[in-house]
C-alpha positions as CSV (number, residue, x, y, z in Angstrom):
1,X,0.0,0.0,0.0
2,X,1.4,3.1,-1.2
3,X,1.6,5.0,2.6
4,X,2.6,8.1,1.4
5,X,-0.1,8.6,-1.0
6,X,-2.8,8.0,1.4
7,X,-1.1,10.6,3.6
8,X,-1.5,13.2,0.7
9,X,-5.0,12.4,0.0
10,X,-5.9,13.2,3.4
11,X,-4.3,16.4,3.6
12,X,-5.5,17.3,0.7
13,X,-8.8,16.5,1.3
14,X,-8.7,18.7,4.6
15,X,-6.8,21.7,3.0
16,X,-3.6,21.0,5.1
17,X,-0.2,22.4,3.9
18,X,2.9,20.2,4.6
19,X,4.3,22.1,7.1
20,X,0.7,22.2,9.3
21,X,0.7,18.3,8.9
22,X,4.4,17.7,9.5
23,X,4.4,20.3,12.9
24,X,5.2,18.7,16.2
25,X,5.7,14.9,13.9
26,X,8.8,15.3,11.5
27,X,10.7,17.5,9.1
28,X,8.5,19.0,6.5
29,X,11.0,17.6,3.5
30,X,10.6,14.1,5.8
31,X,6.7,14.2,4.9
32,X,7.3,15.2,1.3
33,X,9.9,12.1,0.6
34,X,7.0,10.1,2.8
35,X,3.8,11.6,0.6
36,X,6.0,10.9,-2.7
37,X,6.8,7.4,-1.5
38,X,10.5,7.5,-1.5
39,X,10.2,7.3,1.9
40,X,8.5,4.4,4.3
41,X,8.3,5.8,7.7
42,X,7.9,4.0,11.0
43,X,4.1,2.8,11.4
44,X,4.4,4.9,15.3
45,X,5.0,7.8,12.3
46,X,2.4,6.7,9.9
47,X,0.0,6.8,12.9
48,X,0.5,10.5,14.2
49,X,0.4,12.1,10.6
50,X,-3.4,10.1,9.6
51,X,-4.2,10.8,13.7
52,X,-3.9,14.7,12.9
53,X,-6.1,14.3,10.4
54,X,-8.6,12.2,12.2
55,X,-7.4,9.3,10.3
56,X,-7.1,5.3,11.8
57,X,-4.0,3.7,9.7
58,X,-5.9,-0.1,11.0
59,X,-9.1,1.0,9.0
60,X,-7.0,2.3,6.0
61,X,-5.9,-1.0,5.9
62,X,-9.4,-2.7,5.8
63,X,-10.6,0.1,2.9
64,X,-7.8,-1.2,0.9
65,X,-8.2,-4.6,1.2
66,X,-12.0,-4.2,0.3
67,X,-11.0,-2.2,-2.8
68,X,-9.1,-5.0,-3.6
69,X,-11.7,-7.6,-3.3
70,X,-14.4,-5.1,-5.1
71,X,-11.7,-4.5,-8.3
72,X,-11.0,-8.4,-8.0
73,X,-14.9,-8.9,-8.1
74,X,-15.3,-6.3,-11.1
75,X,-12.2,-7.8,-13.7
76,X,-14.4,-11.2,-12.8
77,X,-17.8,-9.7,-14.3
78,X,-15.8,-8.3,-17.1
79,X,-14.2,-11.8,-17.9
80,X,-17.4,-13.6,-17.1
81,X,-19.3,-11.2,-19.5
82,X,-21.7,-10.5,-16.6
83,X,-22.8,-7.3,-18.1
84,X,-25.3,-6.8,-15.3
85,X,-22.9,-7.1,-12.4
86,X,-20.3,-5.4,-14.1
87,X,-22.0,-2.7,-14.5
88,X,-23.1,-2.8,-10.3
89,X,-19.7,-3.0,-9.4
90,X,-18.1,-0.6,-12.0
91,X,-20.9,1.9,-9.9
92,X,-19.1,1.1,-6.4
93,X,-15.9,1.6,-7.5
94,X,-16.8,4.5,-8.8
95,X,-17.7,5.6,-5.4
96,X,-14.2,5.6,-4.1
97,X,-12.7,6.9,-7.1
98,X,-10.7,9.7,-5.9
99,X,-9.4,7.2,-3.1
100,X,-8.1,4.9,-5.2
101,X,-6.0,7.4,-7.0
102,X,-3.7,7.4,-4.2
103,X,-3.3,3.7,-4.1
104,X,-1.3,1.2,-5.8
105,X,-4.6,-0.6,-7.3
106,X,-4.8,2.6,-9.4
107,X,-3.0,0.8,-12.9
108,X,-5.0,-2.4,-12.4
109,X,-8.2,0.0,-11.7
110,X,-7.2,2.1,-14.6
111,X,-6.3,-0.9,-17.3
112,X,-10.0,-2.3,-15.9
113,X,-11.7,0.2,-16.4
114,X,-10.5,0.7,-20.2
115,X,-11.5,-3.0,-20.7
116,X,-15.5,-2.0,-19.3
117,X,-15.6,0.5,-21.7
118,X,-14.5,-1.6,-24.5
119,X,-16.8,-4.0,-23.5
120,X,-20.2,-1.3,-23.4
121,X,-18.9,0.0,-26.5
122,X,-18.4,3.7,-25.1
123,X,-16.2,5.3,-27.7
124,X,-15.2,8.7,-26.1
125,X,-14.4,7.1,-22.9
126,X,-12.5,4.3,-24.6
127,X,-10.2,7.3,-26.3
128,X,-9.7,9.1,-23.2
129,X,-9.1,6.2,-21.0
130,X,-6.2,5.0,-23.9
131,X,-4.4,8.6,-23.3
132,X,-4.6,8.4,-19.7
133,X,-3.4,4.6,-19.8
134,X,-0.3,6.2,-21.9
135,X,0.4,8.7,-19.4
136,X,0.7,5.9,-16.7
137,X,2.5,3.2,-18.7
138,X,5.8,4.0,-17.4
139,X,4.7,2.7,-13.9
140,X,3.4,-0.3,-14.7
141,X,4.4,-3.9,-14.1
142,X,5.0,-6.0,-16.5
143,X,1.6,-8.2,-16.0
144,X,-0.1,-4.4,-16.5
145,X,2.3,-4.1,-19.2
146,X,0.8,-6.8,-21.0
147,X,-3.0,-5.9,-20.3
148,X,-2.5,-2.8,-21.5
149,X,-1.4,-4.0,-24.9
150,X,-3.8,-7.0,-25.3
151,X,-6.7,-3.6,-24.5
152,X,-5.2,-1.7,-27.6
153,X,-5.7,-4.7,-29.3
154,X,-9.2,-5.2,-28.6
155,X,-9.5,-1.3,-28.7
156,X,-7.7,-0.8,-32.3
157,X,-9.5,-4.0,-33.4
158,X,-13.1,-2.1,-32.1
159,X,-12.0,0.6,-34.2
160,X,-11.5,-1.5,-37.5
161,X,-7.8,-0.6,-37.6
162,X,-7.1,-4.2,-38.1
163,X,-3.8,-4.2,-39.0
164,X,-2.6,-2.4,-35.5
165,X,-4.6,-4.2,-33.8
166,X,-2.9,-7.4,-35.0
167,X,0.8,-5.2,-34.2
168,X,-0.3,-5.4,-30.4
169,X,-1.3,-9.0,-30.8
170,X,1.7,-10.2,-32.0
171,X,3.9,-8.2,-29.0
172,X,1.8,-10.6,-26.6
173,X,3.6,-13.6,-27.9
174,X,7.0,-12.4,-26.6
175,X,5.3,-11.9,-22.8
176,X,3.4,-14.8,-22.1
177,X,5.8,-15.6,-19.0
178,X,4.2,-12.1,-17.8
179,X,0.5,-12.8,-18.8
180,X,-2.0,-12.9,-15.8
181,X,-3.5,-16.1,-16.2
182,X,-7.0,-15.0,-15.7
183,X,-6.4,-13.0,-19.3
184,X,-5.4,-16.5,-21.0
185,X,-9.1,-17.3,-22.7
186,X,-8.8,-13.4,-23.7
187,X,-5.5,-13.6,-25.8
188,X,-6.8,-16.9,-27.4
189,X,-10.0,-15.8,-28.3
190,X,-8.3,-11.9,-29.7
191,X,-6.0,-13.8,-32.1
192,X,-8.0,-16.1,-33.3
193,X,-10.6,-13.0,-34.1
194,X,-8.1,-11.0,-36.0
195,X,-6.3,-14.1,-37.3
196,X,-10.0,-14.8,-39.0
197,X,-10.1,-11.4,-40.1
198,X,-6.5,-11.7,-41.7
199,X,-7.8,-14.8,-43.4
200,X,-5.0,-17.1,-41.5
201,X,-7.5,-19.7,-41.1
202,X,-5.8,-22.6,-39.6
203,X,-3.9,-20.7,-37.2
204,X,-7.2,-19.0,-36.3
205,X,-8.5,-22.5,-35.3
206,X,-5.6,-23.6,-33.4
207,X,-6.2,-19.7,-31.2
208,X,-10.1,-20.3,-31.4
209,X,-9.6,-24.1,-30.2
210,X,-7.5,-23.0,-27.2
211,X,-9.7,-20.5,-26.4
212,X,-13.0,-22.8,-25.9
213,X,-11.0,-25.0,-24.1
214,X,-9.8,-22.9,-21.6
215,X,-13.1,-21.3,-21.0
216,X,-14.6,-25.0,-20.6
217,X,-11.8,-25.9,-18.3
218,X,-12.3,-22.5,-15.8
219,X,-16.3,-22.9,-16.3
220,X,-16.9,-19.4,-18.7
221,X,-20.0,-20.4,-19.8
222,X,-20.9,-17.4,-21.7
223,X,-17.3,-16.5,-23.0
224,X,-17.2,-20.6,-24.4
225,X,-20.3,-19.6,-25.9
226,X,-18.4,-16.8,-28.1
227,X,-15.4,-18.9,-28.4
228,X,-17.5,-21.8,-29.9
229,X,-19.4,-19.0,-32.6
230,X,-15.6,-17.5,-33.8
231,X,-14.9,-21.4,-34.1
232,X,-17.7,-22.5,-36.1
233,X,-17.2,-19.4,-38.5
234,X,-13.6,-20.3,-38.8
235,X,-14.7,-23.9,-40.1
236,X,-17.2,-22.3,-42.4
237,X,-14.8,-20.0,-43.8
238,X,-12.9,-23.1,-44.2
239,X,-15.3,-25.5,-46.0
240,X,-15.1,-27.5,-43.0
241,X,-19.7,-26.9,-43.4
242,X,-20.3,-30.3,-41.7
243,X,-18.2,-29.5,-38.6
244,X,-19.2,-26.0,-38.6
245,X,-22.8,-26.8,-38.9
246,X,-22.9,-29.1,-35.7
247,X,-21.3,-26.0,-33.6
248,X,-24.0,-24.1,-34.9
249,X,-26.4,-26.6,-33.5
250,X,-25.2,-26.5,-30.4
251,X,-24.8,-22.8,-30.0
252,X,-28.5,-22.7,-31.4
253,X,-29.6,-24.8,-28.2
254,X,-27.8,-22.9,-25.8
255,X,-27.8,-19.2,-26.3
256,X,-31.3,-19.9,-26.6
257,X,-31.6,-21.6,-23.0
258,X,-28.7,-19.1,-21.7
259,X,-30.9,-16.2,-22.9
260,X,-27.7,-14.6,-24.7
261,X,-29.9,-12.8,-27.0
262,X,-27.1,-11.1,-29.2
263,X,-24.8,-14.3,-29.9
264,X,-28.6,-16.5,-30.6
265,X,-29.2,-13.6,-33.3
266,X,-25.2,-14.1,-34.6
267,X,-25.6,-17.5,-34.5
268,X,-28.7,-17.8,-36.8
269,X,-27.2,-15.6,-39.3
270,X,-24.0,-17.2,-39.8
271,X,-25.9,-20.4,-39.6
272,X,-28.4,-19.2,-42.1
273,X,-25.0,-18.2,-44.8
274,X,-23.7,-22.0,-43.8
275,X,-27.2,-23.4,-45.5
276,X,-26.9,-20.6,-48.4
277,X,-23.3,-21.9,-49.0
278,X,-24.8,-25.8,-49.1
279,X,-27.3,-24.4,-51.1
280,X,-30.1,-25.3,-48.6
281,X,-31.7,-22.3,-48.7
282,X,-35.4,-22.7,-48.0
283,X,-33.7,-23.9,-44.5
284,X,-31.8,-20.5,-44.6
285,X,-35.0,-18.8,-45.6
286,X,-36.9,-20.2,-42.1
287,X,-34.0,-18.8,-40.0
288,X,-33.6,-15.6,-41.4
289,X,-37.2,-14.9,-41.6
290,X,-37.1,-16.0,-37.5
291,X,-34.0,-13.3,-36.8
292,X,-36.1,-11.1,-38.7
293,X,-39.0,-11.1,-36.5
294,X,-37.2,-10.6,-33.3
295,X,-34.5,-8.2,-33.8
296,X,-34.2,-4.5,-33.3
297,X,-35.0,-2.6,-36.7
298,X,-32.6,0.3,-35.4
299,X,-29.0,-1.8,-35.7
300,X,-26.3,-2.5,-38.7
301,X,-27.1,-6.2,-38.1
302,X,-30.9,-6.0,-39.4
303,X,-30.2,-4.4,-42.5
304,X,-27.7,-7.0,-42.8
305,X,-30.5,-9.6,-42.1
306,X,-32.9,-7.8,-44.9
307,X,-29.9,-7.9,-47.4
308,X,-29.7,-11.8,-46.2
309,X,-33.0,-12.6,-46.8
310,X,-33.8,-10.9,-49.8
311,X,-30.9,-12.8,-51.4
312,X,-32.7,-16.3,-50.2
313,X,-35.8,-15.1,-51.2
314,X,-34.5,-15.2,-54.8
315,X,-33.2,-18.5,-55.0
316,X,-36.2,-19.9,-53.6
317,X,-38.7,-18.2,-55.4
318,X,-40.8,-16.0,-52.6
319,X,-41.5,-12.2,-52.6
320,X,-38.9,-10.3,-51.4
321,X,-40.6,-6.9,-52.3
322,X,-41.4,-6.0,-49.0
323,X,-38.4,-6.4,-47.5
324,X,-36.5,-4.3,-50.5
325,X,-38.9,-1.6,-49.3
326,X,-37.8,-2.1,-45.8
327,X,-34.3,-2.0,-46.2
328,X,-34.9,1.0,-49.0
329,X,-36.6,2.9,-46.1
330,X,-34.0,1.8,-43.6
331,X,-30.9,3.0,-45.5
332,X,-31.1,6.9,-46.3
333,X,-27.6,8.2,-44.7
334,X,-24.5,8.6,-45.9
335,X,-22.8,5.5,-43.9
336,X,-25.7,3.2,-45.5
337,X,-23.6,2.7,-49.2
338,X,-23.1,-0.9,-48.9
339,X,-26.8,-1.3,-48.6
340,X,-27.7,1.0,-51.4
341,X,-25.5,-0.6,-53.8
342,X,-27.3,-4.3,-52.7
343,X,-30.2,-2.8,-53.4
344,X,-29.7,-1.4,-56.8
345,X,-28.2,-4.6,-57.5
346,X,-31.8,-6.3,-56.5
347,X,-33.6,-4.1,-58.5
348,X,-31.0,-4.5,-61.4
349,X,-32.0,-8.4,-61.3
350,X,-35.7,-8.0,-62.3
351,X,-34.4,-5.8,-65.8
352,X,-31.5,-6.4,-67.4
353,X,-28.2,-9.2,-66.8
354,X,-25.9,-6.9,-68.9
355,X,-26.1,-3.9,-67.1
356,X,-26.6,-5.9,-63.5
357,X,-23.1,-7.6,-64.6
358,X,-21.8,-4.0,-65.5
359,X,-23.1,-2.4,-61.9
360,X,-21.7,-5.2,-60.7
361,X,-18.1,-5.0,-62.0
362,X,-18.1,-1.4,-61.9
363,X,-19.3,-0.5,-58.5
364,X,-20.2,-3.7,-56.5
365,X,-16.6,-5.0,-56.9
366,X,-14.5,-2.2,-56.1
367,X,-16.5,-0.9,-53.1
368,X,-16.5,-4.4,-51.2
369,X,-12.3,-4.8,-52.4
370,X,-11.7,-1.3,-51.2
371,X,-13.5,-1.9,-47.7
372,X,-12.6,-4.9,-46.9
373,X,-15.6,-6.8,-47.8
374,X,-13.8,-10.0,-48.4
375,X,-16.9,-12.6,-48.8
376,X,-18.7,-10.2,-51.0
377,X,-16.2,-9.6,-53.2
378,X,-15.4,-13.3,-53.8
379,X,-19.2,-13.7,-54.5
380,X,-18.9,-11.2,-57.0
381,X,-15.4,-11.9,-58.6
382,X,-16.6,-15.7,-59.5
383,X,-20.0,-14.4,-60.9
384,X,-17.9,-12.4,-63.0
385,X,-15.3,-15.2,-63.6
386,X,-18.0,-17.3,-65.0
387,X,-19.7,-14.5,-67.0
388,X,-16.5,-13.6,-69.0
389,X,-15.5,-17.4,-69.4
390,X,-19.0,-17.6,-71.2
391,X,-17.9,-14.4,-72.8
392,X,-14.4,-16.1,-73.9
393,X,-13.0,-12.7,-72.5
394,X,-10.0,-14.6,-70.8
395,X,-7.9,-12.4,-69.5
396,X,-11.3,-10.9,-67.6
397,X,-12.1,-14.2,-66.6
398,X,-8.6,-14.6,-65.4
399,X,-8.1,-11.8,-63.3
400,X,-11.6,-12.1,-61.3
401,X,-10.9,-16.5,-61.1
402,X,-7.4,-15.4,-60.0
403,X,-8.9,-12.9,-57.1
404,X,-11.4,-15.6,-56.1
405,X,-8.9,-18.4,-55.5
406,X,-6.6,-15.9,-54.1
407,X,-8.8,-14.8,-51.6
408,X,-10.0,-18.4,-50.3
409,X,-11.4,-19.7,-52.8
């Protein structure tokens, strides 16, 4: 417990210069090296400085251990995902805020605290939590030292800044004698999301794999749950489609019963693209139409589900006007492009395959290549592939076969 910190909290907190505090106890430049801990005085002089103040050094003891045990409590919620509880004891630490400034939980308090609001999604105090974090990092150990990076991993990664996010995973490698092992499940888990997103696909597998297991092992329930949905992605991405669609089985069961809304609604979309890629798609059609019904119309995610299910609605035969309307209605701002361009692309369909295969190669294609839209781009590349192959315009039909199989194939 840093002595000399508590010491200056309390005199500042009663508006006490150094020299009022340190009269009839000790030299005032005694209390300054004691209040910038370069000094640890004897407990007899620990005693009279906190007595002055009305201070008991025994129940300064207790507060700090009961910090303790609440931050120990809180970094348990966050790894638990127990939003509810996380958010409870994020509320009593916040309580003694000022107090644990002067402590030496402060850098795990700090490093937690960047992790909640990673976690609620809370961008402007995400950015000023990172420069505060970088205004401390010179004090930390070397266990902080590696929190802090595997957060600006998860924060740069939040940020779609992929390729630094990936930077600060990679620096973990080199200090995994130094990782807490509480944070184990976490560094499996973030490489296996951004190896996934790098396309590394068998090394995602082998991160994604370790990272259910651990959670099984240390009963996560809820972070298994995520671990298992990154997995079954993985073996989609893959072809591995009978593998991945027993995962999606289970997950289907379980979020259900576990009443993790948000991974049930991820899980029946990515289960719904498994039955599109097997070509199952009235099965796709049921599942989309059932995410449909029950999420938010006010999220990313449900005009991704409308572009979903229009798509199966085409192969299968059934209306899919009123959900064009939807998503029409839905996507009116300027962040909404990738929506606009599906639906042009719908409407494109019902008139004319030249000029859909035009729209398609002259703005579907590069959008998706330029942001990243790695799956849809692929789709679009091999339905150009085979038109140009049709076309006998080979080096066309080249260059999109080439991206395709490039890209995953």
């Amino acid at each position: 417990m840093n002595v000399g910190s508590v010491i200056k909290y309390y005199r500042s907190k009663n508006n006490m210069t150094q020299s009022q505090l340190a009269d009839g106890i000790c030299s005032i430049s005694h209390l300054s090296k004691i209040e910038s801990n370069t000094y640890t005085p004897h407990e007899s002089t620990i005693e009279a400085l906190l007595s002055k103040m009305g201070v008991q050094w025994k129940k300064e003891v207790v507060k700090r251990e009961r910090l303790e045990r609440q931050l120990n409590d809180f970094v348990i919620c966050l790894l638990h995902y127990d939003l509810e509880q996380m958010e409870e004891q994020y509320s009593k630490l916040q309580e003694d805020d000022e107090y644990i400034q002067s402590t030496d939980l402060v850098n795990r308090y700090e490093l937690y605290k960047f992790r909640y609001y990673l976690y609620i999604q809370d961008q402007n105090r995400s950015d000023r939590q990172k420069e505060l974090l970088e205004r401390l990092k010179n004090s930390f150990t070397e266990s902080e030292t590696w929190m802090h990076q595997l957060f600006l991993s998860l924060y740069f990664t939040q940020a779609n800044k992929k390729e630094l996010a990936m930077e600060y995973a990679k620096s973990l490698d080199g200090g995994m004698q130094s990782i807490p092992q509480k944070f184990e499940g976490e560094f499996y888990y973030q490489k296996a999301r951004l190896l996934i997103m790098h396309e590394q696909y068998e090394l995602s597998a082998h991160y994604a794999e370790l990272s259910v297991q651990y959670f099984k092992l240390n009963y996560n329930y809820i972070r298994l749950l995520h671990a298992q949905l990154l997995l079954a992605i993985n073996y989609m991405r893959r072809n591995l489609l009978v593998q991945a669609a027993g995962i999606f089985e289970v997950l289907k069961r379980n979020t259900r019963l576990m009443d993790q809304k948000e991974l049930y609604n991820q899980t029946l979309y990515n289960f719904a693209e498994l039955m599109k890629t097997r070509h199952e798609h009235s099965q796709a059609f049921d599942l989309l139409i059932e995410l449909h019904e029950i999420m938010s119309k006010d999220t990313f995610f449900y005009k991704a589900v409308l572009v979903s299910l229009i798509e199966t609605a085409v192969e299968i035969g059934a209306d899919a006007w009123e959900c064009v309307k939807e998503l029409r209605e839905l996507s009116a701002g300027p962040e909404d492009e990738y929506f606009l361009l599906y639906l042009n692309y719908f409407e494109k369909r019902n008139f004319s395959q030249p000029d859909l295969l035009t729209y398609s190669e002259e703005k579907m294609f590069p959008f998706f290549r330029k942001h990243g839209y790695i799956r849809e781009s692929k789709k679009i590349a091999l339905e150009l592939a085979e038109h140009f192959q049709r076309e006998q315009q080979w080096e066309k039909a080249m260059y999109y076969q080439s991206y395709y199989a490039r890209n995953g194939g």
